[in-house]
N, CA, C and O atoms as a GROMACS GRO file, in nm:
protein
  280
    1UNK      N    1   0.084  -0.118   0.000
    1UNK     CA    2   0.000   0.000   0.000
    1UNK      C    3   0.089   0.124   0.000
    1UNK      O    4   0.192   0.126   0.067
    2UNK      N    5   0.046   0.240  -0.083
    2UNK     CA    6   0.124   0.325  -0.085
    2UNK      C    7   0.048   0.451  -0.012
    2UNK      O    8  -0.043   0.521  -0.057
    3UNK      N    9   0.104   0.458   0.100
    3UNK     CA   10   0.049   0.565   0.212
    3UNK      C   11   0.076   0.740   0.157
    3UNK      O   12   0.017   0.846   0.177
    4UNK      N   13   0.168   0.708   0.098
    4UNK     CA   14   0.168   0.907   0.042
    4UNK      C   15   0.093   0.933  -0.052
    4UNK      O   16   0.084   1.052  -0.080
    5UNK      N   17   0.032   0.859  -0.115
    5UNK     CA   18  -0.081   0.858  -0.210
    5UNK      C   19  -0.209   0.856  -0.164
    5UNK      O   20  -0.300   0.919  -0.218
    6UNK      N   21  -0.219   0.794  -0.079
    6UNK     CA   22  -0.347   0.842   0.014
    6UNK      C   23  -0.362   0.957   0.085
    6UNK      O   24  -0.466   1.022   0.077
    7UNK      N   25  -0.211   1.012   0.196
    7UNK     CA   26  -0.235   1.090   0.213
    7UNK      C   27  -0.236   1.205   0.115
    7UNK      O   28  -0.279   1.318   0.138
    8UNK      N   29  -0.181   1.159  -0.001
    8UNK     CA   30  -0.176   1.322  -0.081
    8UNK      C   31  -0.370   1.340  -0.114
    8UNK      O   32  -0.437   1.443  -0.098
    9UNK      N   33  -0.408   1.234  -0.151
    9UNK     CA   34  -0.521   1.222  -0.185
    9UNK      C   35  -0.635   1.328  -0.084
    9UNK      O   36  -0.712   1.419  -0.114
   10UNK      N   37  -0.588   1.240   0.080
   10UNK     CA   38  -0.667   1.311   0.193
   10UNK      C   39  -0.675   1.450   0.210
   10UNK      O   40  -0.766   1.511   0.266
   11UNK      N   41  -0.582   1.491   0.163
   11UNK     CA   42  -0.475   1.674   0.190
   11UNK      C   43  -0.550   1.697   0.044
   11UNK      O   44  -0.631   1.787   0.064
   12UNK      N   45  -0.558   1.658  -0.087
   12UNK     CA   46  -0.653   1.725  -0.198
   12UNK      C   47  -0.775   1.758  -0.145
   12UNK      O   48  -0.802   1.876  -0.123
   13UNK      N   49  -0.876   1.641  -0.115
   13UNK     CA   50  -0.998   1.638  -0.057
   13UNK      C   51  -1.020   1.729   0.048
   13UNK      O   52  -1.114   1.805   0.025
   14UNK      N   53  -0.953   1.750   0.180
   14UNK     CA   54  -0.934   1.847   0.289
   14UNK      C   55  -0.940   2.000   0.208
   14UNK      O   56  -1.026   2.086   0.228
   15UNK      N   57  -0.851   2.009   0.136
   15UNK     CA   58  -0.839   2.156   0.069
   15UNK      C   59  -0.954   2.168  -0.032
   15UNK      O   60  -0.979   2.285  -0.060
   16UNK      N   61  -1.014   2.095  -0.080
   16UNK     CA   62  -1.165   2.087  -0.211
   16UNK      C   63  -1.220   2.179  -0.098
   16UNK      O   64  -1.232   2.301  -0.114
   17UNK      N   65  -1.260   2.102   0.035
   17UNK     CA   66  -1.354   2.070   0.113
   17UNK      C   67  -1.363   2.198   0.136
   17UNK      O   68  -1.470   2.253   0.109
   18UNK      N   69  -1.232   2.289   0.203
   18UNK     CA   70  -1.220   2.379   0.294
   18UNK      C   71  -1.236   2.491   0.161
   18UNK      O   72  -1.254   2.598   0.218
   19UNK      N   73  -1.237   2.506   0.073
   19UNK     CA   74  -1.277   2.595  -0.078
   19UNK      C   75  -1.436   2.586  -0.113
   19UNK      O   76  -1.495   2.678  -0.169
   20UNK      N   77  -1.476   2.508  -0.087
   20UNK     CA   78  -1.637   2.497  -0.100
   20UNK      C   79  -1.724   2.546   0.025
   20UNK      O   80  -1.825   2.615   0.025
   21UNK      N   81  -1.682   2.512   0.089
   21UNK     CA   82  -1.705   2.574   0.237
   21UNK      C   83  -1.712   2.712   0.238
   21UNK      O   84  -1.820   2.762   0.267
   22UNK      N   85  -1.588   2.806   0.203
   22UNK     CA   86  -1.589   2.959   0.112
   22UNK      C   87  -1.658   2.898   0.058
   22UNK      O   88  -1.744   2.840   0.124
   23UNK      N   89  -1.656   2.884  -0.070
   23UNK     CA   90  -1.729   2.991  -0.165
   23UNK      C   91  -1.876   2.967  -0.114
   23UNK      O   92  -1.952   3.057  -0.148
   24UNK      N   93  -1.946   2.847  -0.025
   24UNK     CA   94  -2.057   2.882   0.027
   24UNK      C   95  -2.113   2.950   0.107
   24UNK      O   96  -2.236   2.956   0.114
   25UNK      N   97  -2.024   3.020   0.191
   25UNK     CA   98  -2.024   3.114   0.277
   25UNK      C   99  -2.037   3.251   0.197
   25UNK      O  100  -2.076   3.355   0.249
   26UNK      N  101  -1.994   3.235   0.047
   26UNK     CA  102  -1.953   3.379   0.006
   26UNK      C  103  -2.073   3.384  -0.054
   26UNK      O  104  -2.134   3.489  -0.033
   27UNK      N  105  -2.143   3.283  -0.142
   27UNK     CA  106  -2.262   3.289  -0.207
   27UNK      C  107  -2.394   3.304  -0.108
   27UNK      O  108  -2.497   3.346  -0.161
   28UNK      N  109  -2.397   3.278   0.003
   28UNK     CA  110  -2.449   3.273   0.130
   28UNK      C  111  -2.470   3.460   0.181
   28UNK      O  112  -2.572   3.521   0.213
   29UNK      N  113  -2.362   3.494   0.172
   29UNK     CA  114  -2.319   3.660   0.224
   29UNK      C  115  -2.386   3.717   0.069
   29UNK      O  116  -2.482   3.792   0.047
   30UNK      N  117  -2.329   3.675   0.015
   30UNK     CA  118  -2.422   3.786  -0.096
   30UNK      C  119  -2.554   3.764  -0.135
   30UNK      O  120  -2.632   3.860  -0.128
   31UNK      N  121  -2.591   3.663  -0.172
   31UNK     CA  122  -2.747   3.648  -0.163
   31UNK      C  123  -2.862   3.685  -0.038
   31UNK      O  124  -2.983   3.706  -0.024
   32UNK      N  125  -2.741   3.679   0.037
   32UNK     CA  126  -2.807   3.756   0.157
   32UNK      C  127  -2.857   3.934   0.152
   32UNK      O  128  -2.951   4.004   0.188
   33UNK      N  129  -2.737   3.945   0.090
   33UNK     CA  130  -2.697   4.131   0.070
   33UNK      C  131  -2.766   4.156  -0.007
   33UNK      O  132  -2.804   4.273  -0.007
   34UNK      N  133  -2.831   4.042  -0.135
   34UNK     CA  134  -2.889   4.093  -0.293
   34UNK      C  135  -3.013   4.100  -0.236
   34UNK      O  136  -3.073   4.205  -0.260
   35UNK      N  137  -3.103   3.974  -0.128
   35UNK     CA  138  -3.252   4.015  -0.058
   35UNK      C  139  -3.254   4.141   0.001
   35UNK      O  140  -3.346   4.216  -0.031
   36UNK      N  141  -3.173   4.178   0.078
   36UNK     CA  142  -3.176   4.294   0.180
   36UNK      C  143  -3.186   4.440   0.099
   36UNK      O  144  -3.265   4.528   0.132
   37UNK      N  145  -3.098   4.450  -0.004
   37UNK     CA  146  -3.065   4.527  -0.027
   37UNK      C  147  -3.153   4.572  -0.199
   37UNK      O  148  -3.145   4.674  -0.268
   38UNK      N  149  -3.204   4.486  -0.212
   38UNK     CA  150  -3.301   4.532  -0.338
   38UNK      C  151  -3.430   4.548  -0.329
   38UNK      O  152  -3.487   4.494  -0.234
   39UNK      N  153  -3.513   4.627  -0.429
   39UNK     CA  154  -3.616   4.636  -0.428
   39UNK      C  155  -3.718   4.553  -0.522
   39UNK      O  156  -3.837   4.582  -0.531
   40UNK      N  157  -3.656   4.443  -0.591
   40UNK     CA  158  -3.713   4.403  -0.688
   40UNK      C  159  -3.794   4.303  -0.629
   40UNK      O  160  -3.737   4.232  -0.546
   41UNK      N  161  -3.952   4.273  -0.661
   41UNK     CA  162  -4.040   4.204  -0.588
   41UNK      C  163  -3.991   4.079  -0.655
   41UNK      O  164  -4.065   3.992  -0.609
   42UNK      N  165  -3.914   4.026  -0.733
   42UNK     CA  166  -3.890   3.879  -0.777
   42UNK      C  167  -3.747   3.846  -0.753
   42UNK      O  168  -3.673   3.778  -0.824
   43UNK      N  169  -3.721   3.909  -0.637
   43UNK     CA  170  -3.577   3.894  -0.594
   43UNK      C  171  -3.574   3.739  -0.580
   43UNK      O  172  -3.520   3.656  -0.654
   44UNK      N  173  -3.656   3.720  -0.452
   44UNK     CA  174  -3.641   3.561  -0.420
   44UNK      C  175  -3.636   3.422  -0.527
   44UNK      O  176  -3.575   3.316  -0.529
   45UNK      N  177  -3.718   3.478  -0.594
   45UNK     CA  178  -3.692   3.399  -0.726
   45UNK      C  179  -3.594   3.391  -0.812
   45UNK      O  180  -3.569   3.282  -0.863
   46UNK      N  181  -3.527   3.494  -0.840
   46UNK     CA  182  -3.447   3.513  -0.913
   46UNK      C  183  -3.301   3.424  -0.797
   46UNK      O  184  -3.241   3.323  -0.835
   47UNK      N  185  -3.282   3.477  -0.693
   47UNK     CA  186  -3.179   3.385  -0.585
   47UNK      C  187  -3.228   3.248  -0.630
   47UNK      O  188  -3.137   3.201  -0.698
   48UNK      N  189  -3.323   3.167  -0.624
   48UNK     CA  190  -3.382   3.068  -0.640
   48UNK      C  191  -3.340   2.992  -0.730
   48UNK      O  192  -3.307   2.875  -0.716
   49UNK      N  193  -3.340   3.062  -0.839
   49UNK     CA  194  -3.303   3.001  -0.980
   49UNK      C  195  -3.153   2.992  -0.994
   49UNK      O  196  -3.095   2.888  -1.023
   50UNK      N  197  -3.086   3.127  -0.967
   50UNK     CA  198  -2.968   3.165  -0.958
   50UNK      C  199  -2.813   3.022  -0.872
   50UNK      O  200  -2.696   2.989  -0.895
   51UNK      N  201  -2.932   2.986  -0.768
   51UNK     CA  202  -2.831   2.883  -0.638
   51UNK      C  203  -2.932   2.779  -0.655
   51UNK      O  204  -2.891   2.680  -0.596
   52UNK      N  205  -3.061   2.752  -0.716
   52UNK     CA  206  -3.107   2.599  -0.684
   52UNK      C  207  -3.129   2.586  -0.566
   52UNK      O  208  -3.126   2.471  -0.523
   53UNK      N  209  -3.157   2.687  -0.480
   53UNK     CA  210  -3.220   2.699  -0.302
   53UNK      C  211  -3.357   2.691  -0.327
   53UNK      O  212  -3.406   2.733  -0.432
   54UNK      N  213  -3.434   2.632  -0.221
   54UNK     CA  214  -3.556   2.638  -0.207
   54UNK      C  215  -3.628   2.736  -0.160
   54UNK      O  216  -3.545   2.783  -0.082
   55UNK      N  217  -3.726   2.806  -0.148
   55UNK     CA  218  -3.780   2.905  -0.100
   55UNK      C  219  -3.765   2.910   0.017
   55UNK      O  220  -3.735   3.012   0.078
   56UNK      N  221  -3.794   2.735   0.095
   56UNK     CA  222  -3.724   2.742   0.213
   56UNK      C  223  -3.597   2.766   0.302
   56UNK      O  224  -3.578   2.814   0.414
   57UNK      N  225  -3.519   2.714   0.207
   57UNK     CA  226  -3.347   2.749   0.217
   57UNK      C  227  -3.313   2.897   0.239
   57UNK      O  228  -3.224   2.937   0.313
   58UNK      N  229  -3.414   2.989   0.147
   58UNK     CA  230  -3.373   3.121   0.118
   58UNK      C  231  -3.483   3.192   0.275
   58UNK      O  232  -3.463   3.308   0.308
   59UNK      N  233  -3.558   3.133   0.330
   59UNK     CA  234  -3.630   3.166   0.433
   59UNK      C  235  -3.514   3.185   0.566
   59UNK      O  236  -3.477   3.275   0.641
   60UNK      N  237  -3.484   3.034   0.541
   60UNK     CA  238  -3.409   2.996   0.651
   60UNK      C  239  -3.256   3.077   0.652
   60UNK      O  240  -3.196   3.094   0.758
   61UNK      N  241  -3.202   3.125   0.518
   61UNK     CA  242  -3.087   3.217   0.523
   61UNK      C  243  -3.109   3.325   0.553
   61UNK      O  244  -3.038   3.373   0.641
   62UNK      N  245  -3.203   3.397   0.500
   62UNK     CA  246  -3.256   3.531   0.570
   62UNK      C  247  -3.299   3.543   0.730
   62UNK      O  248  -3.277   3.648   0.790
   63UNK      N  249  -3.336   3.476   0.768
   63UNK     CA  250  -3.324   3.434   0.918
   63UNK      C  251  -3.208   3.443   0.961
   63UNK      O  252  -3.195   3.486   1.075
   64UNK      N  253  -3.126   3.417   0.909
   64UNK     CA  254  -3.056   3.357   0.983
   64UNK      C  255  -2.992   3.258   1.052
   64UNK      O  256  -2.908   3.262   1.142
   65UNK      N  257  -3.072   3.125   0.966
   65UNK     CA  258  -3.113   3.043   1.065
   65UNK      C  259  -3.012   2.932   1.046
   65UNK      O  260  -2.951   2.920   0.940
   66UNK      N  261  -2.992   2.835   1.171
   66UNK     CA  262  -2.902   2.734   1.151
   66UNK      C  263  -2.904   2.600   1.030
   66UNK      O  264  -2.992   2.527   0.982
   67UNK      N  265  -2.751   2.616   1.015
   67UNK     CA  266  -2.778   2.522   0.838
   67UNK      C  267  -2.779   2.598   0.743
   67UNK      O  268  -2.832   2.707   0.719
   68UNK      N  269  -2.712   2.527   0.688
   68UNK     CA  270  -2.689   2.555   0.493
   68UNK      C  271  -2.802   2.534   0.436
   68UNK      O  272  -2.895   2.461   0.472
   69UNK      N  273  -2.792   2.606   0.337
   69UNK     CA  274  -2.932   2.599   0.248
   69UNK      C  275  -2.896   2.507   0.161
   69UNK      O  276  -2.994   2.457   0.106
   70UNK      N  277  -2.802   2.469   0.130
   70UNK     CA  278  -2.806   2.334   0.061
   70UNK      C  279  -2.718   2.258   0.090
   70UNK      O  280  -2.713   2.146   0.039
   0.00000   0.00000   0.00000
């Protein structure tokens, strides 16, 4: 068995992991900022379509609330 190949493998996956994590946090912060901060009555929809969140997801981010929306 070749153990540095696994771990290189583990250390790829760890770093995917810890990059998706951002950018969901970042898509998270701005879709947040784009509800708050606009006036367009088809905002939510448009986030909706935009991330594949559920109306609920986008409830529960505007809340605040605990958990990822997806």
């Amino acid at each position: 068995m070749d153990t540095a190949k696994l771990e290189l493998a583990a250390q790829r996956y760890q770093e995917a992991e810890a990059a998706l994590d951002a950018a969901r946090a970042d898509l998270e912060v701005e879709a947040v900022a784009f509800l708050r901060e606009t006036e367009e009555p088809d905002a939510p929809a448009a986030v909706a379509r935009i991330t594949g969140w559920t109306p609920e997801d986008l409830r529960r981010l505007a809340e605040g609330g605990e958990g990822q929306p997806v």
